[in-house]
C-alpha positions as CSV (number, residue, x, y, z in Angstrom):
1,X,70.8,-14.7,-11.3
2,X,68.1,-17.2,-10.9
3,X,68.9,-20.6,-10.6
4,X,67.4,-23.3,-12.8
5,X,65.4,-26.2,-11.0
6,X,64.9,-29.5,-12.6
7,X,61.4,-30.7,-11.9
8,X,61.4,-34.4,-12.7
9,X,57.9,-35.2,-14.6
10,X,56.0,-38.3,-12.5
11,X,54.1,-40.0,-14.9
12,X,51.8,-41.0,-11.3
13,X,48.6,-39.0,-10.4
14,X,47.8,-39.6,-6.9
15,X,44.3,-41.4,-6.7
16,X,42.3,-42.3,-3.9
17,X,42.4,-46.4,-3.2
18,X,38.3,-46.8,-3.7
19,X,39.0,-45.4,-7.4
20,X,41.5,-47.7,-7.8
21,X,39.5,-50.5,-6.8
22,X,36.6,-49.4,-8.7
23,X,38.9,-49.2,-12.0
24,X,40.4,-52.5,-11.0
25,X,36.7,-53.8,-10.7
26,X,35.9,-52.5,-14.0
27,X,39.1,-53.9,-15.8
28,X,38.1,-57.3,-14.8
29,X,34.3,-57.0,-15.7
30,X,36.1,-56.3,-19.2
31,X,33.8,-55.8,-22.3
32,X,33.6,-52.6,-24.6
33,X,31.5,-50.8,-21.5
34,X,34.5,-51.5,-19.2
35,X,35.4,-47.0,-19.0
36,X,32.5,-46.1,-19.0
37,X,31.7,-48.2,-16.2
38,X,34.7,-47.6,-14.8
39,X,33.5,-43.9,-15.1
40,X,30.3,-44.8,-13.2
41,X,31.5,-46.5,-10.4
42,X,34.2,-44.1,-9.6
43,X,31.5,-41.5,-9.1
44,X,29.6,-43.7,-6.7
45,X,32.7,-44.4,-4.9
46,X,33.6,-40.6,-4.5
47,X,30.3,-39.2,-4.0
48,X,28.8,-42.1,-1.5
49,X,32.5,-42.9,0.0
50,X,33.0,-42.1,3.5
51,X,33.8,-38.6,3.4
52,X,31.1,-37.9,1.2
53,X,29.4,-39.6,3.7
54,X,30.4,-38.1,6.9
55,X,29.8,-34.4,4.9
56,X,26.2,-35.3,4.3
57,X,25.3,-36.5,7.7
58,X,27.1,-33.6,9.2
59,X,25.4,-31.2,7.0
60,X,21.8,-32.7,7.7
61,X,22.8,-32.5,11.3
62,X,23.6,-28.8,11.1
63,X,20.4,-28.0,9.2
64,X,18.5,-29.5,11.9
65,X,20.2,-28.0,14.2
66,X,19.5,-24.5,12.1
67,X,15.6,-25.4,12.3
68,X,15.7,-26.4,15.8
69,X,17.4,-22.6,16.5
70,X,14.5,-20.8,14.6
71,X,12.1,-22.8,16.5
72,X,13.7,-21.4,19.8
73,X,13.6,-18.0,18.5
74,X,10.1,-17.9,17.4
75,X,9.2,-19.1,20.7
76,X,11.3,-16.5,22.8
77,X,9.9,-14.0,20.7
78,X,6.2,-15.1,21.2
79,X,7.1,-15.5,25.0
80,X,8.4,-12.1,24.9
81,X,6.0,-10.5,23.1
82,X,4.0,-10.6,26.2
83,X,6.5,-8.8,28.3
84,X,8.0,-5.7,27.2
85,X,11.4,-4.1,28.5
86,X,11.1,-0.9,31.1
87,X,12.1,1.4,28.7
88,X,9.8,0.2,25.6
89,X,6.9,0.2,28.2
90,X,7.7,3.8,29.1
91,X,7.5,4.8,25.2
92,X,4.8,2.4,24.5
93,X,2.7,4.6,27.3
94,X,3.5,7.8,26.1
95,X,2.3,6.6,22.3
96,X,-0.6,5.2,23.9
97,X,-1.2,8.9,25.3
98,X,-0.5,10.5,22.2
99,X,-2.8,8.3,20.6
100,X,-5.5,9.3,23.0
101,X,-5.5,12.7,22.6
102,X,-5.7,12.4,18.7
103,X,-8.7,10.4,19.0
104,X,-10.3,12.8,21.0
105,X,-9.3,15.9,18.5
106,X,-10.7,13.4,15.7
107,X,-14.3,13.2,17.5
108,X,-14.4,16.9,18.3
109,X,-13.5,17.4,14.8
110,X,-16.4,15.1,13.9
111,X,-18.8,16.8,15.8
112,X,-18.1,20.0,14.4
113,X,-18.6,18.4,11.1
114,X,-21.8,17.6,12.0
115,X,-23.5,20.6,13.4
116,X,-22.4,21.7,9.9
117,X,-24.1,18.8,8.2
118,X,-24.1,17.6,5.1
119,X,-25.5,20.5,2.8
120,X,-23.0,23.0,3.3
121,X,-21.9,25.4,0.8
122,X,-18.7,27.0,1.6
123,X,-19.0,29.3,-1.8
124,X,-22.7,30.6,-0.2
125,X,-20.4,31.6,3.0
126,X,-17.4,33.2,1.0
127,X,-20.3,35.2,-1.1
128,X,-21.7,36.8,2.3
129,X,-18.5,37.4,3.6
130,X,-17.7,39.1,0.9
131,X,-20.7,41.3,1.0
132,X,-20.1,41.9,4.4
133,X,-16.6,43.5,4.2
134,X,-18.2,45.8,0.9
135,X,-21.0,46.4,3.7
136,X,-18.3,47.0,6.4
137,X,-16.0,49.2,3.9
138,X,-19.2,50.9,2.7
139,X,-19.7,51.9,6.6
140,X,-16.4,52.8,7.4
141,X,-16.2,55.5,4.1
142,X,-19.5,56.9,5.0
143,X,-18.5,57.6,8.2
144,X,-15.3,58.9,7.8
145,X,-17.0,61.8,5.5
């Protein structure tokens, strides 16, 4: 069966030394105001005491550090920028290539387009195509007779 443990109640909260100072502080200012400064200077004592302290500084320091790390990398990557590795070169060149011989397609394309100019009618060419297939069918029936 379980056994039963007696937990004595403490009636003592553990509480830092600068709180306790800051409460003593407060005591002896006295006055109706005396919690609530109490209450006021215990935050400033936590929040400005020396581990507050020593987080703040360290995380400043860090967040330089973090900003000086970025620099560096923007750099290297605007150094390297110039300077591509073997294989990227090799790809790079063979885009470069490809690139090339689409251009040239393009222009031939182009100049095609031209010769055609701008007052083309491709229903005026479908209409004599068409009359030249009747024209060709015509043929081909009369001969065949």
């Amino acid at each position: 069966m379980e056994e039963e443990v007696d937990v004595e109640p403490s009636s003592e909260v553990v509480v830092s030394e600068e709180i306790n100072q800051v409460t003593n502080a407060a005591a002896e200012v006295g006055g109706e105001y005396a919690p609530v400064l109490a209450i006021i200077l215990a935050l400033l004592a936590v929040l400005g005491g020396k581990k507050a302290w020593s987080f703040y500084s360290e995380r400043a320091e860090q967040k330089h550090e973090l900003e000086l790390k970025k620099l560096e990398m923007q750099r290297d990557m605007a150094g390297a920028g110039a300077v591509s590795p073997p294989p990227c070169q090799a790809v790079q060149a063979k885009l470069e290539a490809s690139l090339e011989e689409t251009r040239a397609k393009v222009a031939s394309l182009e100049k095609r387009l031209l010769v055609i100019g701008d007052d083309f009618d491709s229903e005026d060419i479908e209409r004599k195509v068409k009359r030249l297939q009747k024209a060709v069918r015509e043929l081909q029936d009369d001969s065949s007779v």
